[in-house]
PDB file as gemmi writes it, atoms N, CA and C in Angstrom:
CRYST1    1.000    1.000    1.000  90.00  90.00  90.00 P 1                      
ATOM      1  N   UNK A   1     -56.370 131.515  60.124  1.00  0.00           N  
ATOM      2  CA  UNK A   1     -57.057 130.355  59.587  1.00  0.00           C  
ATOM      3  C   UNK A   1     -56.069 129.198  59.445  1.00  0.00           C  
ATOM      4  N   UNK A   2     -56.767 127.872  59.325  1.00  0.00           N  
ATOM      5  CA  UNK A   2     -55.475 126.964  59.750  1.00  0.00           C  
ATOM      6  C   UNK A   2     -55.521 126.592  58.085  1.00  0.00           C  
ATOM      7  N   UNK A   3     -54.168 125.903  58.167  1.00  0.00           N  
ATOM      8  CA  UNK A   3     -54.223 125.486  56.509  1.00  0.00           C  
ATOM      9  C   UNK A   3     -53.839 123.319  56.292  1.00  0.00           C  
ATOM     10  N   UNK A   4     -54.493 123.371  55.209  1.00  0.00           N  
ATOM     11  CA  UNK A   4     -54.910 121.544  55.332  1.00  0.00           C  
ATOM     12  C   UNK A   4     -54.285 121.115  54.089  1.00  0.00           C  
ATOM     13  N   UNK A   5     -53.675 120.096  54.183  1.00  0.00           N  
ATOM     14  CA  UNK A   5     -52.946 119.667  53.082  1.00  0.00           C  
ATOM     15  C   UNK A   5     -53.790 118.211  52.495  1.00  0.00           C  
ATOM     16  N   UNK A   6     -53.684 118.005  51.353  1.00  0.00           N  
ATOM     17  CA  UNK A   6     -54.702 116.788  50.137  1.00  0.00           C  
ATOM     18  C   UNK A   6     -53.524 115.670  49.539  1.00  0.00           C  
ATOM     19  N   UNK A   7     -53.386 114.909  50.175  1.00  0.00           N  
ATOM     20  CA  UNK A   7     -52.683 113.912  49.771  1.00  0.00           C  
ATOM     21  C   UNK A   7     -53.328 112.861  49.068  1.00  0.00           C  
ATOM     22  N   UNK A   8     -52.862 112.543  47.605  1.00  0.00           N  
ATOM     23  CA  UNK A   8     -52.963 111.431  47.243  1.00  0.00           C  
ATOM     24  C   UNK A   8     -52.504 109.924  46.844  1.00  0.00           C  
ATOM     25  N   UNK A   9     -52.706 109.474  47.526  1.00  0.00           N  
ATOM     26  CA  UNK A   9     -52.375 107.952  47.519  1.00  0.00           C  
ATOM     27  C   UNK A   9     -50.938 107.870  47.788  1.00  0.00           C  
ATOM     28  N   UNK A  10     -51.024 108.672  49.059  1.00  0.00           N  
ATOM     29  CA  UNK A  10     -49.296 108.188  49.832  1.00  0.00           C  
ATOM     30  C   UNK A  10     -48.578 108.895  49.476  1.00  0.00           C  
ATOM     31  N   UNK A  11     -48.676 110.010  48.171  1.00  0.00           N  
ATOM     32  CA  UNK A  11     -47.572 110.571  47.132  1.00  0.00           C  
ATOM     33  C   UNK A  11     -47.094 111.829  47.792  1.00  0.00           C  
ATOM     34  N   UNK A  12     -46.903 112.166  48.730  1.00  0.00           N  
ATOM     35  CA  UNK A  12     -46.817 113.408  49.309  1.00  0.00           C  
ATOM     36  C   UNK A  12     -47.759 114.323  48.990  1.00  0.00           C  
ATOM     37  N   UNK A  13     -47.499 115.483  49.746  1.00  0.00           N  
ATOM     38  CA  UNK A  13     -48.217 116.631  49.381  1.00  0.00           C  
ATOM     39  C   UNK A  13     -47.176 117.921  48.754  1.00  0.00           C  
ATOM     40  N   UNK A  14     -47.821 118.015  47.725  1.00  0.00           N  
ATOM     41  CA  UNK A  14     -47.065 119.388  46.893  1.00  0.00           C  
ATOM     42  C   UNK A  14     -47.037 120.350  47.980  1.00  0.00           C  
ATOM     43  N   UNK A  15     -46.394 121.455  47.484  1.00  0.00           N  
ATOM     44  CA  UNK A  15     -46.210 122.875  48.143  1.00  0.00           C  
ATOM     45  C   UNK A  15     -46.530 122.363  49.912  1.00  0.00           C  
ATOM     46  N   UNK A  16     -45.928 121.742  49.898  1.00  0.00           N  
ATOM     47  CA  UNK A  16     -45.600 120.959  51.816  1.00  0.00           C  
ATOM     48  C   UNK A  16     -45.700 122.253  52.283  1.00  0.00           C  
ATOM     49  N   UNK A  17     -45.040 123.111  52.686  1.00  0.00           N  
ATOM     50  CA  UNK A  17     -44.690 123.979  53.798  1.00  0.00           C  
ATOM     51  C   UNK A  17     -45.768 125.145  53.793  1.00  0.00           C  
ATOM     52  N   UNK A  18     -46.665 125.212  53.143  1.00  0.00           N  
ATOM     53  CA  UNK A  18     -47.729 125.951  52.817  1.00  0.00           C  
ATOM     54  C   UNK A  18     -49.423 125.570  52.880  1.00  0.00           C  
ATOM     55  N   UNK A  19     -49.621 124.469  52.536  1.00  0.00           N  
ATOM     56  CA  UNK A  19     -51.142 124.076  52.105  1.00  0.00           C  
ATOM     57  C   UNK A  19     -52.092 124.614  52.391  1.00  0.00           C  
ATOM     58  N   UNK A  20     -53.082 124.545  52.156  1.00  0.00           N  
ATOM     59  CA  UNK A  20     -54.309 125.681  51.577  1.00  0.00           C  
ATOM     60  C   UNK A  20     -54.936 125.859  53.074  1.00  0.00           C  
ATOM     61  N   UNK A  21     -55.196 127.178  53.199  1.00  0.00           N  
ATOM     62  CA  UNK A  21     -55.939 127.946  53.814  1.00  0.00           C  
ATOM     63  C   UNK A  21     -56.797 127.711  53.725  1.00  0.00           C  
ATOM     64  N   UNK A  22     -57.846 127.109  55.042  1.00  0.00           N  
ATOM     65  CA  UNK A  22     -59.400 127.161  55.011  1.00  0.00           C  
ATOM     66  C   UNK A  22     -59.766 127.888  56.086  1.00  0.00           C  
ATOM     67  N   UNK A  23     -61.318 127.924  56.749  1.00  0.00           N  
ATOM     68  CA  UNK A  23     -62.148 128.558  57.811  1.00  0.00           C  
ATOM     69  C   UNK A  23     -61.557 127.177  58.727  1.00  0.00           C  
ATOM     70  N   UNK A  24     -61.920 126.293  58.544  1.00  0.00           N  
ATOM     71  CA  UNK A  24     -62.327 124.916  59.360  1.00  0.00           C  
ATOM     72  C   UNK A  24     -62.301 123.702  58.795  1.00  0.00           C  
ATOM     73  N   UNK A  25     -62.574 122.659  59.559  1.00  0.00           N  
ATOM     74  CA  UNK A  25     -62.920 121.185  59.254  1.00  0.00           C  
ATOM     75  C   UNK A  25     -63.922 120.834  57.982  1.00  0.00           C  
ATOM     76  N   UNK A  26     -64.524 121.388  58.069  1.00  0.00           N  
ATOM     77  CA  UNK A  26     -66.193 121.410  57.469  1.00  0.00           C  
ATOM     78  C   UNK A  26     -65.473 121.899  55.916  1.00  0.00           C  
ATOM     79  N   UNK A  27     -65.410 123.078  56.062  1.00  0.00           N  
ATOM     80  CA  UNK A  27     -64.358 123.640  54.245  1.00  0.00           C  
ATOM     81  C   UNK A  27     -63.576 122.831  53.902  1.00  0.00           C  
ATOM     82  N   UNK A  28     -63.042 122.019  54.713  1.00  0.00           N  
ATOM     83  CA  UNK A  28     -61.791 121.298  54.027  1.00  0.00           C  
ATOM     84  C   UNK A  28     -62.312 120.210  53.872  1.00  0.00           C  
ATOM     85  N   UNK A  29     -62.859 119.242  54.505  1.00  0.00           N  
ATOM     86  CA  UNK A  29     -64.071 118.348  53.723  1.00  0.00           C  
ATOM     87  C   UNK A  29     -64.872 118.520  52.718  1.00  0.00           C  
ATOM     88  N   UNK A  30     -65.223 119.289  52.351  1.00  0.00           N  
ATOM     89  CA  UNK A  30     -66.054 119.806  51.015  1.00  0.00           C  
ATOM     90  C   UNK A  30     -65.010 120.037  50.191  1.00  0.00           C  
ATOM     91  N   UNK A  31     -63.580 120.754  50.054  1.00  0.00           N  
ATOM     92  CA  UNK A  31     -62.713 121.053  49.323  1.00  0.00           C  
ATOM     93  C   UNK A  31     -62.057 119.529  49.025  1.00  0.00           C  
ATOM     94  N   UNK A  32     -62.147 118.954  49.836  1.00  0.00           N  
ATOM     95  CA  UNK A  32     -61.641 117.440  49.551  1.00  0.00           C  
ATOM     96  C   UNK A  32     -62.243 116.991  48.280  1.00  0.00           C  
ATOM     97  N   UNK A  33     -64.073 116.914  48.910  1.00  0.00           N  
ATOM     98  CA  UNK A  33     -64.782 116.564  47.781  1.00  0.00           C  
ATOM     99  C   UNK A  33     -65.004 116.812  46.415  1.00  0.00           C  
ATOM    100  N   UNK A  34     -64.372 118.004  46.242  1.00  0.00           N  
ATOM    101  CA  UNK A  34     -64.417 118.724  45.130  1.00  0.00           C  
ATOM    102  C   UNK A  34     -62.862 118.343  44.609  1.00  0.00           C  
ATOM    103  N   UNK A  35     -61.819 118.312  44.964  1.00  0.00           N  
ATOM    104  CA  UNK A  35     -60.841 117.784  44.800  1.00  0.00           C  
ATOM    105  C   UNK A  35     -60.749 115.960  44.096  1.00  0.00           C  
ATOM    106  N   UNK A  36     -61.420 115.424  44.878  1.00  0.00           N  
ATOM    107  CA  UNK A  36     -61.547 113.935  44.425  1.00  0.00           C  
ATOM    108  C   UNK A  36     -62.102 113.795  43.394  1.00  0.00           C  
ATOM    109  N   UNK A  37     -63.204 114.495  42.823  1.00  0.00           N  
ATOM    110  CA  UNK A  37     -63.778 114.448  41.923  1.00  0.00           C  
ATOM    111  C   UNK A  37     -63.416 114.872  40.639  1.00  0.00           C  
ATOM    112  N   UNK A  38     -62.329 116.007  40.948  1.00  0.00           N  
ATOM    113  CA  UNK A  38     -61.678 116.693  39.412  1.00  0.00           C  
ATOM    114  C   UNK A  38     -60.449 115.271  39.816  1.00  0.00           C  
ATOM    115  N   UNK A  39     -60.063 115.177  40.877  1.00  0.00           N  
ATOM    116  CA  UNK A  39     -58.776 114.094  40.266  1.00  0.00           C  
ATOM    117  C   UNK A  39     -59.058 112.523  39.453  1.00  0.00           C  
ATOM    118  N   UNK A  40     -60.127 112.436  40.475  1.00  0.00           N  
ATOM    119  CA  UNK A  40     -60.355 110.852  39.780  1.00  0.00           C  
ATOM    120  C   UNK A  40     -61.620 110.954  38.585  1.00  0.00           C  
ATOM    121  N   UNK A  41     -62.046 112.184  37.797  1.00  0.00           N  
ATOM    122  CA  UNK A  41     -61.950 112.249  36.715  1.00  0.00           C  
ATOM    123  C   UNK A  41     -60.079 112.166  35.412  1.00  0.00           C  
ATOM    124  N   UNK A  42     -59.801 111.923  36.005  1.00  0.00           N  
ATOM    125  CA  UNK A  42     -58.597 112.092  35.127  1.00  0.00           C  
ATOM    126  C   UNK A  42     -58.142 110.872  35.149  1.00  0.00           C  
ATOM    127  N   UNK A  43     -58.946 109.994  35.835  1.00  0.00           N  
ATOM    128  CA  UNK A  43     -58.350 108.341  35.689  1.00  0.00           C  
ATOM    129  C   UNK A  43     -58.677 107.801  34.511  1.00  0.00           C  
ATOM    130  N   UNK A  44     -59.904 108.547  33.939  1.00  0.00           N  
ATOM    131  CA  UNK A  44     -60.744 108.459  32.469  1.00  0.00           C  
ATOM    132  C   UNK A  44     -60.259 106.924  32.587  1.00  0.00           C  
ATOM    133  N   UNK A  45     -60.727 106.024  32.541  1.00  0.00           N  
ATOM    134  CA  UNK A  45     -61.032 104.393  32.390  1.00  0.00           C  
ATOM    135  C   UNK A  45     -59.723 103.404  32.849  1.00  0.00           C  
ATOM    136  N   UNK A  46     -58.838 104.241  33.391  1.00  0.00           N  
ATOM    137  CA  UNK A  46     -57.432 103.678  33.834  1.00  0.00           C  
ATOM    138  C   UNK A  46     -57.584 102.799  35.083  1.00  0.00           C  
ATOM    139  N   UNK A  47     -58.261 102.803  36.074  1.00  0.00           N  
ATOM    140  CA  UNK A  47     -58.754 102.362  37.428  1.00  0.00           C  
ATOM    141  C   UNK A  47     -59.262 100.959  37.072  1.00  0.00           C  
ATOM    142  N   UNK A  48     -58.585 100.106  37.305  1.00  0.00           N  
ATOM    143  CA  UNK A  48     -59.009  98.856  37.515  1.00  0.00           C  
ATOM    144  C   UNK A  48     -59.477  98.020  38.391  1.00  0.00           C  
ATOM    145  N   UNK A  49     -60.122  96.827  38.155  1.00  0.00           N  
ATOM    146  CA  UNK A  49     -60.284  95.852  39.639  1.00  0.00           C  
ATOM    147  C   UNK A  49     -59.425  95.725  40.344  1.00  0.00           C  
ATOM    148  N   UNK A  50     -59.715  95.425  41.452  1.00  0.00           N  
ATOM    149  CA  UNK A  50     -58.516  95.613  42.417  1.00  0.00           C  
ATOM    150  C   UNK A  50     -57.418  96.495  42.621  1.00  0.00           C  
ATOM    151  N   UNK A  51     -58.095  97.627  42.831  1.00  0.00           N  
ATOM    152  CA  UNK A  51     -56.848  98.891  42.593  1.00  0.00           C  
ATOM    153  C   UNK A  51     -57.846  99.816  44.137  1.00  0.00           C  
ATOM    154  N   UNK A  52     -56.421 100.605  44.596  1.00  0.00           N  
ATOM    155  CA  UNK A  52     -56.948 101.350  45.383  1.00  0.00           C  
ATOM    156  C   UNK A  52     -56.838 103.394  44.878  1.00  0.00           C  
ATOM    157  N   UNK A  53     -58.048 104.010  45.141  1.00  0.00           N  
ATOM    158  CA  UNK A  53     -57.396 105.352  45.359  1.00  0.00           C  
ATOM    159  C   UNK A  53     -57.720 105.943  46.362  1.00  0.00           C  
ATOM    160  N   UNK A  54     -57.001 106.675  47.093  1.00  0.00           N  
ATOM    161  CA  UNK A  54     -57.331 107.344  48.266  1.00  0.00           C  
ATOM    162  C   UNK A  54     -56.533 109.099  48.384  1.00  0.00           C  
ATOM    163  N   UNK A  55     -57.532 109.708  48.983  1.00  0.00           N  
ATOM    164  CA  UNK A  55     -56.986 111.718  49.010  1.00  0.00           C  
ATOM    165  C   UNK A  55     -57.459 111.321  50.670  1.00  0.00           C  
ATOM    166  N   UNK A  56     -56.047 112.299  51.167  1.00  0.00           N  
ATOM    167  CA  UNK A  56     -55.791 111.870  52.045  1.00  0.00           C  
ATOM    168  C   UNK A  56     -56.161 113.998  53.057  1.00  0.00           C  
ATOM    169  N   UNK A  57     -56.854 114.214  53.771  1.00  0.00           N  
ATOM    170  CA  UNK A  57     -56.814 115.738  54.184  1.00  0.00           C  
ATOM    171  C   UNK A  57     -55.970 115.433  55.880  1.00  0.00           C  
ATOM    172  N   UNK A  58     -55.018 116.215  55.368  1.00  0.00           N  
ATOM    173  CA  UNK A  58     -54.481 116.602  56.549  1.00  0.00           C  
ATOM    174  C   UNK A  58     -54.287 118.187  57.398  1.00  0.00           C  
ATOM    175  N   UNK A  59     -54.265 118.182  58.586  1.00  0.00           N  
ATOM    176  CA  UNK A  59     -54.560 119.306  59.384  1.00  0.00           C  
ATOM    177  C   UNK A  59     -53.032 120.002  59.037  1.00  0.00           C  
ATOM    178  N   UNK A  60     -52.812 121.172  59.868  1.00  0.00           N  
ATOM    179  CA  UNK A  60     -51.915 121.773  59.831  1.00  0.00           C  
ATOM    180  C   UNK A  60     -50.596 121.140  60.889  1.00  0.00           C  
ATOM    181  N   UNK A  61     -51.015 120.334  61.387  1.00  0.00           N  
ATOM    182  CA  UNK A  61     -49.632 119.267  61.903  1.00  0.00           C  
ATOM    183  C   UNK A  61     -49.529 117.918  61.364  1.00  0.00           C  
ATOM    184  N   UNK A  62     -49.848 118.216  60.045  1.00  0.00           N  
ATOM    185  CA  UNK A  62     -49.902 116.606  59.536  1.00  0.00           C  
ATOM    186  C   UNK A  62     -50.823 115.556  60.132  1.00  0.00           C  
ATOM    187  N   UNK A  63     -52.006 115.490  60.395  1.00  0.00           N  
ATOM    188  CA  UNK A  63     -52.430 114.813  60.946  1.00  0.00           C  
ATOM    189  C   UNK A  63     -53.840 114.296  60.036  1.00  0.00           C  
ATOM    190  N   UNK A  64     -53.864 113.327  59.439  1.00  0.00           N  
ATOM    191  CA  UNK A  64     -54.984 112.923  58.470  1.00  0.00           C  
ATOM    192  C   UNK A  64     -56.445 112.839  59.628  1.00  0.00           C  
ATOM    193  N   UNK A  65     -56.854 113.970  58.961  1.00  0.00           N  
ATOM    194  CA  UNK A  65     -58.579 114.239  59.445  1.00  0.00           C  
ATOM    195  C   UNK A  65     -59.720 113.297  58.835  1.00  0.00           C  
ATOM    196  N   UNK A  66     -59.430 113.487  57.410  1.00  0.00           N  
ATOM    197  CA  UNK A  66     -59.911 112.464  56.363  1.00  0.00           C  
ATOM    198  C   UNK A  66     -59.712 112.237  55.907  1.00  0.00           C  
ATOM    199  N   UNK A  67     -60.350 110.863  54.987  1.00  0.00           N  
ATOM    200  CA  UNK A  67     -59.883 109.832  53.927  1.00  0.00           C  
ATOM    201  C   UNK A  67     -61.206 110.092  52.962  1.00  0.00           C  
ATOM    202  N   UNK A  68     -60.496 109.902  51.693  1.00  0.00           N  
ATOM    203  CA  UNK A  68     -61.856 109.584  51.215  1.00  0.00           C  
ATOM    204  C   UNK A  68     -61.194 108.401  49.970  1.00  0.00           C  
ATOM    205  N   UNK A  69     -61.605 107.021  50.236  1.00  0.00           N  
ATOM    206  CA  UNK A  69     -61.496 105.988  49.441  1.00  0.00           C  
ATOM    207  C   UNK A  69     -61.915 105.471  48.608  1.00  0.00           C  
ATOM    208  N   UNK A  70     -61.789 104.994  47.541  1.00  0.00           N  
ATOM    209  CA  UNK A  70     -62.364 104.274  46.401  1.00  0.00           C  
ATOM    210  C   UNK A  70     -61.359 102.746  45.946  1.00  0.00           C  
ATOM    211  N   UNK A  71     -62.411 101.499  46.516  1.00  0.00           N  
ATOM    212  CA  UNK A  71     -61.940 100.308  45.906  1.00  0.00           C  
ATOM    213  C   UNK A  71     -62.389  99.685  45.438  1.00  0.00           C  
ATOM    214  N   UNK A  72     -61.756  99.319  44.408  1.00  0.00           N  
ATOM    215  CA  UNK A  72     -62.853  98.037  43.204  1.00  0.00           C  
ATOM    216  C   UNK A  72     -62.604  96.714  43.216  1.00  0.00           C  
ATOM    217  N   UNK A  73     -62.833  95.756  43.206  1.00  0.00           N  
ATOM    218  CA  UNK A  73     -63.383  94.570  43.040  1.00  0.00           C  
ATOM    219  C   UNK A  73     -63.934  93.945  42.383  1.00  0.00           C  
ATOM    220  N   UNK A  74     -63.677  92.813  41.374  1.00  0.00           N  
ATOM    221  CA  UNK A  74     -64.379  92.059  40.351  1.00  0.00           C  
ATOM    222  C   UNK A  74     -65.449  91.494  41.381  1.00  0.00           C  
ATOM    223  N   UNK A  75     -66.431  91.228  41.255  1.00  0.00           N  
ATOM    224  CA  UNK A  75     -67.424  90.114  41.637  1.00  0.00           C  
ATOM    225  C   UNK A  75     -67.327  88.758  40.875  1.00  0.00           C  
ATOM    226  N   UNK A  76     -67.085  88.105  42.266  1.00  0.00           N  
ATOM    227  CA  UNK A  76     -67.568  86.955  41.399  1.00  0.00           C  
ATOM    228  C   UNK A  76     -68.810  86.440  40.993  1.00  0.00           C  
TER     229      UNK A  76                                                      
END                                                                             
């Protein structure tokens, strides 16, 4: 099984030489999703206008498969 690494916002990826074991593309997109959601709960009201966050899934040669982004913006 190939294994996919979750980068956030440029910061490297922990445990580099290892990252998580999935089936496929499809698992590791859903594991993303589930990932983004426990992390950017922990921003608890810190995330401001004009701020970026981004989890970054990469394949087993480093290669970003997906992004998943969040940017805010005041309206004028």
């Amino acid at each position: 099984m190939p294994s996919y690494f979750f980068d956030v916002n440029g910061s490297g990826v922990p445990d580099s030489d290892e990252g998580q074991t999935l089936a496929n593309d499809a698992d590791a997109w859903h594991e993303a999703t589930l990932v983004a959601g426990e992390i950017f709960k922990s921003v608890d009201g810190k995330f401001k206008p004009g701020q970026e966050w981004k989890l970054e899934v990469q394949n087993d040669q480093r290669r970003a498969i997906f992004s998943i982004n969040i940017t805010s913006k005041k309206m004028k």
